[in-house]
C-alpha positions as CSV (number, residue, x, y, z in Angstrom):
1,X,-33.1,-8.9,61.9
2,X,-33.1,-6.0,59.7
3,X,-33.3,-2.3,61.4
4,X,-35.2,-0.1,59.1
5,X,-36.3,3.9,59.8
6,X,-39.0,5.3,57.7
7,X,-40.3,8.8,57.6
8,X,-43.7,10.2,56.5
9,X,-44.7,6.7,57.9
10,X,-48.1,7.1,59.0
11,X,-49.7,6.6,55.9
12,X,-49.4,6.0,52.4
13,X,-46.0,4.4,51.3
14,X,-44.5,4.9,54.3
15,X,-47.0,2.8,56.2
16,X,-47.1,0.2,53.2
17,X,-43.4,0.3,53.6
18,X,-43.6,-0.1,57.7
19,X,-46.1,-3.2,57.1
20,X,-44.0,-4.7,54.4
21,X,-40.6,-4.8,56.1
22,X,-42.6,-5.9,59.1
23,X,-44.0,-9.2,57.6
24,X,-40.2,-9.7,56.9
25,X,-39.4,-9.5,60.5
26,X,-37.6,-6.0,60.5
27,X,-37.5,-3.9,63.5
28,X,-38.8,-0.3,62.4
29,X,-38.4,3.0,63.4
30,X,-41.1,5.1,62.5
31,X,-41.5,9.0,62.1
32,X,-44.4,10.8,61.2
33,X,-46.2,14.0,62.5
34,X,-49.2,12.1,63.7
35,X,-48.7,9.9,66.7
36,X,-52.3,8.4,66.9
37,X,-51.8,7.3,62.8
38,X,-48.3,5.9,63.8
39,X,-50.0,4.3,67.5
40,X,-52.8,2.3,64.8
41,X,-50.1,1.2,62.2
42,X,-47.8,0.0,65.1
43,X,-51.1,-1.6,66.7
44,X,-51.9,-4.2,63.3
45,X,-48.0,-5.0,62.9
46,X,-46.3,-8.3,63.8
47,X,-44.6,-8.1,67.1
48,X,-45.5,-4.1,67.7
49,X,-43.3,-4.3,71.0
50,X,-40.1,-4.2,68.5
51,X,-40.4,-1.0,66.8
52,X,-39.9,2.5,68.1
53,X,-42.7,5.4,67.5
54,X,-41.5,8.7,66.7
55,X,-44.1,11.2,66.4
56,X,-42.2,14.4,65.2
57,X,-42.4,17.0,62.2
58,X,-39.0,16.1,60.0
59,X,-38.5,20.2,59.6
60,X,-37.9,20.0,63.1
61,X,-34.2,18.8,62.7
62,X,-33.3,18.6,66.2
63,X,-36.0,16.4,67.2
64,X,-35.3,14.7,63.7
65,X,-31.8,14.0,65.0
66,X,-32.4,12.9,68.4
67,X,-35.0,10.4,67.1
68,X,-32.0,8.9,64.8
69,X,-29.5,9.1,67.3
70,X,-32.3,6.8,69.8
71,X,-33.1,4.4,67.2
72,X,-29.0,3.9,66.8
73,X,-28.2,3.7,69.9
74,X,-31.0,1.5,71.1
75,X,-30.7,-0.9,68.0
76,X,-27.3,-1.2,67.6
77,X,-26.9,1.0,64.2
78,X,-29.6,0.9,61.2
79,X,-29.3,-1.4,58.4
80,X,-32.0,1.0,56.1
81,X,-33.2,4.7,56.3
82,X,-35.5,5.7,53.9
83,X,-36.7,9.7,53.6
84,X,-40.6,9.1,52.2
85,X,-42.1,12.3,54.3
86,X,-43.1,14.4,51.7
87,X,-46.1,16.5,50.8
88,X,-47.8,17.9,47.3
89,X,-49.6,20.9,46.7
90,X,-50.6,22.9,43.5
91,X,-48.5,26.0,42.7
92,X,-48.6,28.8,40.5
93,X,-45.7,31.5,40.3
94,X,-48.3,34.7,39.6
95,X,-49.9,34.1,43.1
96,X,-47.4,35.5,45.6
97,X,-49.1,33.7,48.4
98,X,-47.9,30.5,46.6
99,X,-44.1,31.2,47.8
100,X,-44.8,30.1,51.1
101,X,-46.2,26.8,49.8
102,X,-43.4,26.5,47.7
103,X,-41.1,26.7,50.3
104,X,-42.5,24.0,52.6
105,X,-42.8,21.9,50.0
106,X,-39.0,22.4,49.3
107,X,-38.3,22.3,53.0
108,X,-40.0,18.5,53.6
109,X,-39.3,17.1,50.0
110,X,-35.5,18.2,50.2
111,X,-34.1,19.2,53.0
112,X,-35.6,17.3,54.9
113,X,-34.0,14.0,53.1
114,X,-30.9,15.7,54.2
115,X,-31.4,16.0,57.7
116,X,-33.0,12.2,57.6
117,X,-30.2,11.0,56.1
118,X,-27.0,13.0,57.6
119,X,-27.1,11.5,61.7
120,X,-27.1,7.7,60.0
121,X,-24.2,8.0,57.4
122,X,-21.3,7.6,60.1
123,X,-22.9,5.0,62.0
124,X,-23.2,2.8,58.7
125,X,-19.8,3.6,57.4
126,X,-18.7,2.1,60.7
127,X,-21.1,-0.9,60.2
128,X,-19.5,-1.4,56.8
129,X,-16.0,-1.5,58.3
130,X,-16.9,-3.8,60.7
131,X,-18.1,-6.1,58.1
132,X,-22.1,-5.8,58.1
133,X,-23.8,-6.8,54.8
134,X,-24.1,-3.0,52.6
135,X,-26.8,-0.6,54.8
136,X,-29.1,1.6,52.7
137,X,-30.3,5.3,52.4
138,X,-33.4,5.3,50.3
139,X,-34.5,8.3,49.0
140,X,-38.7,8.6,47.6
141,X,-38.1,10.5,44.7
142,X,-41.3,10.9,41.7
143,X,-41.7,10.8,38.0
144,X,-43.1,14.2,38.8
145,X,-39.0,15.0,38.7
146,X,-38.4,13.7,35.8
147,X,-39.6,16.7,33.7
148,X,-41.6,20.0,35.0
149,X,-45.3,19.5,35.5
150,X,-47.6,22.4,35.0
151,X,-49.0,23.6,38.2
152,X,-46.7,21.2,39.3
153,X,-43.6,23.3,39.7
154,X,-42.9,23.2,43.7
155,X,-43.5,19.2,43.7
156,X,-42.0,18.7,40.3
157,X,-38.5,20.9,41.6
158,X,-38.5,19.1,44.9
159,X,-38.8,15.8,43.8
160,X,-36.1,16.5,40.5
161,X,-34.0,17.9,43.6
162,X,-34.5,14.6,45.1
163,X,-33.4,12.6,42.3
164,X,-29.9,15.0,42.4
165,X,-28.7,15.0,45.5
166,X,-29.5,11.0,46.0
167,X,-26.8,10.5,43.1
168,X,-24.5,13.0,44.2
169,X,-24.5,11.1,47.8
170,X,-24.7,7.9,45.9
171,X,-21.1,8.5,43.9
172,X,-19.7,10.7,47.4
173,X,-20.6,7.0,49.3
174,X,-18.6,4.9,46.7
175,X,-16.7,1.9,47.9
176,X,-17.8,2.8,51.4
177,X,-20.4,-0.1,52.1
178,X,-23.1,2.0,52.1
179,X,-25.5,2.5,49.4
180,X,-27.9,5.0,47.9
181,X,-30.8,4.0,46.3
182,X,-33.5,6.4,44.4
183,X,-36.9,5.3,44.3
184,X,-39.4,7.1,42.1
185,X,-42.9,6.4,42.2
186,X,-45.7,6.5,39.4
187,X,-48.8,7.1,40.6
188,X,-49.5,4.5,43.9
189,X,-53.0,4.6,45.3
190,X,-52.4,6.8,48.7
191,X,-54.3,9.5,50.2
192,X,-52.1,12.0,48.5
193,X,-53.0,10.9,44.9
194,X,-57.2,10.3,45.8
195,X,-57.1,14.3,45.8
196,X,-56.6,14.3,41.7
197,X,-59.2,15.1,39.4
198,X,-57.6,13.7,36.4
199,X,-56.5,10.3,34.9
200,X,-53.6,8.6,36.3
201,X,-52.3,5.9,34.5
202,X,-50.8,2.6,36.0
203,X,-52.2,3.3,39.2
204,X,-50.9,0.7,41.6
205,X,-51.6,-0.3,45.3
206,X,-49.8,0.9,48.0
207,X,-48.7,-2.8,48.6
208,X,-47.8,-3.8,45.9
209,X,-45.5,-0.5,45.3
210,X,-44.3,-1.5,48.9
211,X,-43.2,-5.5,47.7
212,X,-41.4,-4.2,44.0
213,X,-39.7,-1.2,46.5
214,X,-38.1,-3.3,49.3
215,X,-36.8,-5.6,46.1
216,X,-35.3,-2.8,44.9
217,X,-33.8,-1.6,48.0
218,X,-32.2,-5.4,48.4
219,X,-30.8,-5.2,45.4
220,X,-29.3,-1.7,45.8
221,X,-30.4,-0.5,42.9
222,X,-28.9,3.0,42.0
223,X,-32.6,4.6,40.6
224,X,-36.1,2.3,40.0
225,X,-39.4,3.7,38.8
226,X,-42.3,1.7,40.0
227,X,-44.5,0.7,38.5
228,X,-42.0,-0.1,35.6
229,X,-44.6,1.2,32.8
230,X,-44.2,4.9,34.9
231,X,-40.3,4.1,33.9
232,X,-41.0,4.0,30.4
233,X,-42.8,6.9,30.1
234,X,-40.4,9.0,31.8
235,X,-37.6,7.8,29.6
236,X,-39.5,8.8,26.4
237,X,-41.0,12.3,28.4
238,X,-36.6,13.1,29.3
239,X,-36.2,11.9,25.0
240,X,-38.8,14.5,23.6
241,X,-37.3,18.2,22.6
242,X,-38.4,21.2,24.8
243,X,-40.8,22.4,21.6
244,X,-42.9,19.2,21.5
245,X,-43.2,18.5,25.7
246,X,-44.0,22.4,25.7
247,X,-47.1,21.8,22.8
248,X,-48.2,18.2,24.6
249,X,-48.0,19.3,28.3
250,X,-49.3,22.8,28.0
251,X,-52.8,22.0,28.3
252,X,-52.4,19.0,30.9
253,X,-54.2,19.6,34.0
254,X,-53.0,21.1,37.1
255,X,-52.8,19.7,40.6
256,X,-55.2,21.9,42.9
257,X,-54.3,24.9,44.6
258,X,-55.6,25.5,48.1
259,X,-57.6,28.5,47.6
């Protein structure tokens, strides 16, 4: 029986993620900010009595820790942690208010990953040692990291931030049984992507990024974009020279700024 933490898991991928691993017959550990959201997901899952609730704000490391340290020590270790809390806002440099936003979006994107990620890695090394099958620290990157999105630039620096530090852990964790994978979603069909006012191509279904991302995460795969469509964009966005993203993105439009 896999043992599988989530943050952000109240809704959007995280609970797709929590519902997915639970048709599998994982035991979960869940984390989110709103208890009554994580009480209702819990409520519709098979076998609810398994999984542990968590209802706690991940830039509260402490509690963050202490929730990680419970779910070891009451499972037996963790087979998969994966850091989906995350949040999106517009930005825009010229409005000084928009620092603040800027920095809790860099707080819960980033750091946040760290401090999800750093109370499990000793536990799982030990795992490995003992002979467990490989564990896995997931980390819910974007294509939104891929290259700077006007308006974007909190959200797009986070989740390029993301995408760095999962790789830099990822080569740090070589040969050690444990293994780092980077997820970066395209645009899935959640409540944080219902607040755009412009075309988003590919859409997919919560579920069905939830069934291609727990494949991946089986696999161990270094870095997946899903859907794979997203991934081909982003590979010819990353080929095209400053001059001509500059002349094609300039005019795209902005994620909203809360006024």
């Amino acid at each position: 029986m896999k043992r599988v933490f989530i943050t952000g898991a109240s809704s959007g991928l995280g609970a797709a993620l929590a519902r997915r691993y639970a048709e599998q017959g994982a035991t979960l550990g869940l984390v989110a900010r709103r208890g009554d959201l994580l009480q209702e997901l819990v409520a519709g899952l098979q076998h609810p009595e398994r999984h542990r609730l968590y209802a706690l704000d991940v830039n509260d490391h402490a509690a963050l820790q202490a929730a990680a340290l419970d779910f070891i020590g009451s499972r037996g270790g963790a087979d998969i942690v994966i850091a989906n809390a995350g949040i999106s806002q517009g930005t825009l440099t010229e409005h000084a208010e928009d620092l603040e936003v800027f920095e809790r979006i860099i707080a819960t994107n980033v750091t946040a990953t760290v401090a999800t990620f750093a109370p499990f890695v000793a536990a799982m090394k030990r795992q490995a040692a003992a002979g467990s099958q490989a564990c896995r620290l997931v980390g819910i990157a974007s294509v939104a990291g891929i290259r700077g999105l006007p308006g974007a630039g909190a959200y797009s620096a986070s989740k390029s931030a993301v995408i760095s530090y999962c790789e830099s852990l990822r080569v740090e964790l070589r040969g050690s049984g444990v293994k780092v994978v980077t997820i970066a979603p395209g645009y899935i069909d959640t409540p944080m992507t219902r607040v755009n006012r412009y075309p988003m191509p590919f859409l997919m279904p919560a579920s069905a990024f939830a069934e291609r991302a727990v494949r991946a995460i089986e696999a161990g795969a270094s870095y997946r974009v899903i859907p794979w469509q997203m991934g081909v964009v982003a590979k010819l966005l990353r080929l095209l020279p400053n001059w001509l993203y500059d002349i094609a993105f300039a005019r795209a439009p902005h994620k909203a700024r809360k006024p």
